[in-house]
C-alpha positions as CSV (number, residue, x, y, z in Angstrom):
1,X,16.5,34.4,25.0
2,X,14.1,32.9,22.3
3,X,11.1,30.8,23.4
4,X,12.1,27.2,22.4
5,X,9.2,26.2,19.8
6,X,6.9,23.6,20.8
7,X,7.7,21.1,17.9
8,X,11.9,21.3,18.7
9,X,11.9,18.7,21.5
10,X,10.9,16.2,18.8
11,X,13.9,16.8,17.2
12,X,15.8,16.6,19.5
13,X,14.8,13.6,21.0
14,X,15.8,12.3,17.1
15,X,19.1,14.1,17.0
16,X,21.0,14.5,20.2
17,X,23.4,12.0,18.8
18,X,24.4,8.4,19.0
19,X,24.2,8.4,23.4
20,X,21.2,11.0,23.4
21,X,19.2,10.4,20.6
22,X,15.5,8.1,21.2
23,X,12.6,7.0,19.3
24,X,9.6,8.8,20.0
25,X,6.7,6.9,21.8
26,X,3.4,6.2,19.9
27,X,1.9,9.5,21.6
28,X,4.7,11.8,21.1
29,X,4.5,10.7,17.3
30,X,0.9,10.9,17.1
31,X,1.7,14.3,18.7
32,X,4.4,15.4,16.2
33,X,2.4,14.5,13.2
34,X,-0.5,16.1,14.4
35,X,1.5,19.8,14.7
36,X,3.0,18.7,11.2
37,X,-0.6,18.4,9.6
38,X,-1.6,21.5,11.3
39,X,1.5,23.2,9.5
40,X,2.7,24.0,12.9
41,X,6.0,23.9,12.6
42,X,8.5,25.2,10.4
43,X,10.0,23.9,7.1
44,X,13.9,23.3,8.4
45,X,11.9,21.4,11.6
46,X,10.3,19.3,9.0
47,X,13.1,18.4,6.8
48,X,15.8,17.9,10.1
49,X,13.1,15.9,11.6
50,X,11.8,13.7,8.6
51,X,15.6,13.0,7.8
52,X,16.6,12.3,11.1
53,X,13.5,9.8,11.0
54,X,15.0,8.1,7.8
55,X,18.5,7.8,9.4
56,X,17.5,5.9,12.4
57,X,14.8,4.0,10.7
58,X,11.3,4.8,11.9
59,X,9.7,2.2,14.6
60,X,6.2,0.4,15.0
61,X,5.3,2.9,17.6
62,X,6.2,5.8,15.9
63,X,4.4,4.9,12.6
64,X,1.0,3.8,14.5
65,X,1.2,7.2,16.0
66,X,1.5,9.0,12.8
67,X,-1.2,6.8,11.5
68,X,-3.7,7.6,14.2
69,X,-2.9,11.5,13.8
70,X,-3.7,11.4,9.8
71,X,-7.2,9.3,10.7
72,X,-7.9,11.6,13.0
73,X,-6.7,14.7,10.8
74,X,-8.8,13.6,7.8
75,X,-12.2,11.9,10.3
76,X,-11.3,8.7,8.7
77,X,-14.5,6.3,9.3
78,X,-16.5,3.6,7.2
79,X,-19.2,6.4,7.6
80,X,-17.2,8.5,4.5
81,X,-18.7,5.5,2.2
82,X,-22.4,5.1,3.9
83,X,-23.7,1.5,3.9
84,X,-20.4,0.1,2.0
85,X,-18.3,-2.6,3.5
86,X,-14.7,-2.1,2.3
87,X,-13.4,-6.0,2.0
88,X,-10.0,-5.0,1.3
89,X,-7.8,-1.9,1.8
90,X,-4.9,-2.3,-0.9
91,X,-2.1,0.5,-1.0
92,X,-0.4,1.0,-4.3
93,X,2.4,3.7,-3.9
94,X,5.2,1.9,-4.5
95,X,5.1,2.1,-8.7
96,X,6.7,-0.5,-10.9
97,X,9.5,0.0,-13.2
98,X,10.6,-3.5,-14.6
99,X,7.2,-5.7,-14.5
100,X,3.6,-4.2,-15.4
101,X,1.2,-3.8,-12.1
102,X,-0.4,-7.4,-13.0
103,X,-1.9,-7.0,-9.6
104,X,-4.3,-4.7,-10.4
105,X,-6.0,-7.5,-12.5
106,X,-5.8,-9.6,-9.3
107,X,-7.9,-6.6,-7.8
108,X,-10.4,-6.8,-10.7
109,X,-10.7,-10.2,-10.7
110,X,-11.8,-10.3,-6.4
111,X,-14.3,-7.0,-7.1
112,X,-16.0,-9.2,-10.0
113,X,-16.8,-12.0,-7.6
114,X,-18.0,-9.8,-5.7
115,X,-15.6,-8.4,-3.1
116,X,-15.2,-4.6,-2.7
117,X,-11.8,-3.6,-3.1
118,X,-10.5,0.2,-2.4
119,X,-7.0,1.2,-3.1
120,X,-5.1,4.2,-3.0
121,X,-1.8,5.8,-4.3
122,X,0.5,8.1,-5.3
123,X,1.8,8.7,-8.4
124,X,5.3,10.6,-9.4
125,X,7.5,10.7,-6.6
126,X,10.3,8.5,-8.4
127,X,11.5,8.8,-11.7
128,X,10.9,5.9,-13.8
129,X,8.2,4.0,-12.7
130,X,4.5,3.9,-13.7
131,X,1.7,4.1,-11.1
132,X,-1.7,2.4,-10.6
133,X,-3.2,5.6,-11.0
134,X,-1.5,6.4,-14.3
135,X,-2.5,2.7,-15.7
136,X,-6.1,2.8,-14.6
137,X,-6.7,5.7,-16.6
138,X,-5.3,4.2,-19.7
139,X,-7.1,1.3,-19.7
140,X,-10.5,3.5,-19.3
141,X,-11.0,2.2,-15.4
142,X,-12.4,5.8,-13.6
143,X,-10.5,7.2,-10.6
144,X,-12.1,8.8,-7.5
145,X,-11.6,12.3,-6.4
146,X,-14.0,12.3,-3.6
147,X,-15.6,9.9,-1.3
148,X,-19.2,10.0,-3.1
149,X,-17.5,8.5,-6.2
150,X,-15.7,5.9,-3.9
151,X,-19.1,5.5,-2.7
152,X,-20.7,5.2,-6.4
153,X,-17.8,3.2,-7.9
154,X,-18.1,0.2,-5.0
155,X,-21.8,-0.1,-5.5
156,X,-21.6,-0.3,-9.2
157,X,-18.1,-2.3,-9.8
158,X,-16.6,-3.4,-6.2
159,X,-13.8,-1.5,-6.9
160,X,-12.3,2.5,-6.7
161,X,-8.9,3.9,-6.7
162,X,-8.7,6.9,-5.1
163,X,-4.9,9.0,-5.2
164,X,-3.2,10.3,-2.5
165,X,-3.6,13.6,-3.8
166,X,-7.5,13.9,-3.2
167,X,-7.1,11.3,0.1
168,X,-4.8,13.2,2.0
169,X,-3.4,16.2,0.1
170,X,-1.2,16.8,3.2
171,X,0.3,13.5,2.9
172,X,1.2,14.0,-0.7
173,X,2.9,16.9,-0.4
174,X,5.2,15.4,1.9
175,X,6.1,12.8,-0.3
176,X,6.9,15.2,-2.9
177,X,9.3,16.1,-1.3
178,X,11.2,13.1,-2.1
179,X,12.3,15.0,-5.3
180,X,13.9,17.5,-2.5
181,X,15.5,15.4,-0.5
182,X,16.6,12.4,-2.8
183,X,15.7,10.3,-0.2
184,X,12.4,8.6,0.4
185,X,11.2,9.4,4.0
186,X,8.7,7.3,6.6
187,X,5.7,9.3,4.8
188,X,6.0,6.5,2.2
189,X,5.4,3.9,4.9
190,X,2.7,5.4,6.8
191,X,0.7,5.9,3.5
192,X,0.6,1.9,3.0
193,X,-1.0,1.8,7.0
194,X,-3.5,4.2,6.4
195,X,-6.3,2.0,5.9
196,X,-8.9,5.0,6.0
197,X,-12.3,2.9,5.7
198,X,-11.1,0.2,8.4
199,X,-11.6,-2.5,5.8
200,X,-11.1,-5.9,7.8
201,X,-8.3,-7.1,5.3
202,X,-5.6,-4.8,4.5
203,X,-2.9,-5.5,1.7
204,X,0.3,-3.8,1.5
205,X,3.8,-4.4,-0.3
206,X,7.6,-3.4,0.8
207,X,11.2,-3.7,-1.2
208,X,13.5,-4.2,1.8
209,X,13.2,-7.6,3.7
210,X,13.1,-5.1,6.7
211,X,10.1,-3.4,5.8
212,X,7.7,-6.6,6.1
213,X,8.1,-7.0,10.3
214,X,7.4,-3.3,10.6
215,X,4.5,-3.2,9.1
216,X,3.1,-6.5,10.5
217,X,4.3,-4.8,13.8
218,X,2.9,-1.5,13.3
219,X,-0.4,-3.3,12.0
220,X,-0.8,-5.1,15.3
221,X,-0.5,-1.8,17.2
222,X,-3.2,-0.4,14.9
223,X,-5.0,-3.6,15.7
224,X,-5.7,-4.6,11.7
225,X,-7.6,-7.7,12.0
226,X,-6.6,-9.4,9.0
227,X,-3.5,-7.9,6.9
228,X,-1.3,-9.2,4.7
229,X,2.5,-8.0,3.5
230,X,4.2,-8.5,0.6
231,X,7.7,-8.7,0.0
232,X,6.5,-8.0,-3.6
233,X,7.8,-7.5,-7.1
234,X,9.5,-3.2,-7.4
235,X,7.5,-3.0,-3.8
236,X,4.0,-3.7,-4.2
237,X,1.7,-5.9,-2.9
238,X,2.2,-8.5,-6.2
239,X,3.3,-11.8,-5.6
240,X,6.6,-12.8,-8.0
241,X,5.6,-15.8,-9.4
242,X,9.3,-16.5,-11.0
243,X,10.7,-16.9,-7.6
244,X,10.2,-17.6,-3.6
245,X,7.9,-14.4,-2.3
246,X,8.4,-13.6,1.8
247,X,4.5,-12.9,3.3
248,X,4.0,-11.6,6.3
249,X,0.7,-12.0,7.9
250,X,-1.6,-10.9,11.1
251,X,-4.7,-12.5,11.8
252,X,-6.1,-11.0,14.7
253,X,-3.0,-10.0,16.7
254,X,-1.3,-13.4,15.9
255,X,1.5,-12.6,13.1
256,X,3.2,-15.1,10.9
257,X,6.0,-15.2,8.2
258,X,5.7,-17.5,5.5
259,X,7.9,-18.3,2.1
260,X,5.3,-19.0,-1.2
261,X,6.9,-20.8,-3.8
262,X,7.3,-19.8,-7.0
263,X,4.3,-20.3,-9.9
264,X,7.4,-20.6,-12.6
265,X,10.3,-22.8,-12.5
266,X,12.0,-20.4,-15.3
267,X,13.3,-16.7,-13.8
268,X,11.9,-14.0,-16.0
269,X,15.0,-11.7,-17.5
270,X,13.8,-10.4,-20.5
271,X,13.2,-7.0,-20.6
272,X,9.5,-5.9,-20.7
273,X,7.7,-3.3,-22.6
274,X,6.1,-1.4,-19.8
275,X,2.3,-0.6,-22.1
276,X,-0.3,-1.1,-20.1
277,X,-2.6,-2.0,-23.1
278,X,-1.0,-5.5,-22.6
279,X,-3.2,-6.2,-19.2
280,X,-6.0,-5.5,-21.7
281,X,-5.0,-7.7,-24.1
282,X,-4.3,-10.3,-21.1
283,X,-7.9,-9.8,-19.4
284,X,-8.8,-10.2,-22.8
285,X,-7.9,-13.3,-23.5
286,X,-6.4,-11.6,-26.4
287,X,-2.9,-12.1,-25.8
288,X,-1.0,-14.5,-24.1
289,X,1.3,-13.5,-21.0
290,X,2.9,-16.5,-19.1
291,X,4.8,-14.1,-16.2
292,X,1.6,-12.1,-16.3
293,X,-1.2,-14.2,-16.0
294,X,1.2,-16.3,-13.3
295,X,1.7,-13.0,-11.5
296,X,-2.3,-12.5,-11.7
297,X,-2.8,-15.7,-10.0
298,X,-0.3,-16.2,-7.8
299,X,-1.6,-12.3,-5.9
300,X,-5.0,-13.6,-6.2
301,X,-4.0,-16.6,-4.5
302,X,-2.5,-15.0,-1.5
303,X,-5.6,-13.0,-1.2
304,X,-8.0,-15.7,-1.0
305,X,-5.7,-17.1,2.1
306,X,-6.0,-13.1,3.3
307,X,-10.1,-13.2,2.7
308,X,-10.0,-17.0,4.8
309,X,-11.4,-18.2,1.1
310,X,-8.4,-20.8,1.4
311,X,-6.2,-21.8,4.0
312,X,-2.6,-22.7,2.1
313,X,-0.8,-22.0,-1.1
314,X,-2.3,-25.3,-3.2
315,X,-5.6,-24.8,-2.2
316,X,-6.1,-20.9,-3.2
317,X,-4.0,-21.6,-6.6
318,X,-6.5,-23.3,-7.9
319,X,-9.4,-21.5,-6.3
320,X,-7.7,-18.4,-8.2
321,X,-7.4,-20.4,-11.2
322,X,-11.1,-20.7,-10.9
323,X,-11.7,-16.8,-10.7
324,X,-9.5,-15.5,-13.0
325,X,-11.0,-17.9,-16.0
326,X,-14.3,-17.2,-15.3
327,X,-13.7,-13.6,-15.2
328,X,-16.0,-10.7,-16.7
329,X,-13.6,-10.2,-20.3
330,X,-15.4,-7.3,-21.2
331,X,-14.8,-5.0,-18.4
332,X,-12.4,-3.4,-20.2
């Protein structure tokens, strides 16, 4: 008889059917993610067990487990980027496909009063949606491939961008496999918890109304001090300023839900041309954008309540306001 491999009994503890069948623990998660990053198990393990994952719906436990494996995997630590404080962790993997990413001006606008901001991404793992990554580039902004560029870029502009491809090159070939399976699978969530420099604030966005309690849960287990999600616009961490936007926040293992209002009274329906020249033209000053600059605004608002700049909706509006005029026009 065959030697049962060491990676089945996580399988099965996913797929012994509707009576059997368990969620992992935060250990044997950690565990399982560990052997998958070691390429330790087989690939029809790792597509029965990644799909079995997305069936059931993965749980706080199991996503802080596979979390702490990748830090650990990768020696995640603030000492990657020596003598940098990381303000804010922002995770941008979610890719837009009806509005612009206006958020990344919101990013901009925080690193030119001075707060550092790293965010990371993927690019390409769904069809019809442009990235972060992909829009930096075109408006001239430079992208890391290492940490001693993150390192440089911080010092010299408060911001960097570094891709999931040079982060955790692991990580992104799991979520190419999305163009496999047709399916998205719990890699795409645990890529938003990563937070690999341990920055006190952490800003991440979700689709599904579902999404926001995980990751406020799963934050808490990770013990985040300060992190903010975003029911935002296609999934990311942008505030939709057309309409009421769901927040979920933990501030230091307290969590909270709240319901923004909206910046417009009008919805926005038209349909947009997706050229990222116009956040240049915006940050400018040389075109005007009403659902743009809005959408600016109201994300830079919820992250001054997210920084403890502000403490409610009014009060950060107009602190944002503030910013975003007296913003640097020709950094692009």
């Amino acid at each position: 008889m065959a030697t049962e491999h060491a990676f089945a009994p996580y399988v099965r503890a996913l797929g012994k059917g509707k009576r059997g069948s368990r969620s992992l623990s935060q250990d044997e998660a950690r565990d399982a993610m560990s052997m998958i990053l070691h390429q330790q198990v087989e690939p029809e393990q790792l597509g029965a067990f990644l799909m079995l994952l997305r069936l059931k719906e993965e749980t706080p436990g199991e996503l802080a487990g596979f979390v702490e494996a990748v830090r650990h995997f990768h020696s995640y630590s603030p000492a990657q980027v020596s003598g940098v404080q990381v303000d804010i962790d922002w995770s941008s993997y979610a890719g837009k496909k009806r509005h612009l990413p206006w958020f990344l001006l919101s990013a901009l606008t925080l690193a030119g009063q001075g707060i550092k901001v790293f965010m990371h991404g993927a690019k390409g793992h769904t069809q019809g949606r442009i990235y972060s990554e992909d829009v930096l580039q075109q408006l001239g902004l430079p992208v890391a491939q290492n940490w001693a560029q993150v390192e440089t870029q911080l010092r010299s502009k408060n911001f960097s961008f570094m891709s999931l491809q040079h982060l955790s090159p692991a990580l992104d070939q799991l979520i190419g496999l999305r163009a496999i399976f047709g399916l998205r699978s719990p890699v795409h969530t645990l890529t938003r918890l990563l937070n690999p420099l341990a920055a006190k604030h952490t800003i991440d966005g979700v689709f599904h109304p579902a999404y926001g309690p995980l990751h406020q849960q799963t934050a808490m287990l990770l013990k985040h001090p300060r992190s903010l999600t975003i029911r935002g616009d296609g999934g990311e961490a942008e505030v939709r300023p057309d309409s009421e936007c769901e927040l979920q926040w933990v501030d230091e293992q307290t969590s909270s839900s709240q319901i923004w209002q909206r910046h417009l009274n009008k919805r926005d329906t038209q349909e947009q041309l997706l050229d990222p020249q116009r956040l240049r033209l915006l940050w400018k000053d040389d075109q005007k954008d009403t659902y743009g600059e809005a959408a600016v605004i109201s994300t830079l608002a919820s992250c001054l309540v997210l920084l403890g700049k502000a403490k409610e909706q009014q009060e950060a509006t107009l602190l944002a306001t503030q910013w975003w005029r007296s913003r640097d026009r020709d950094l692009m």
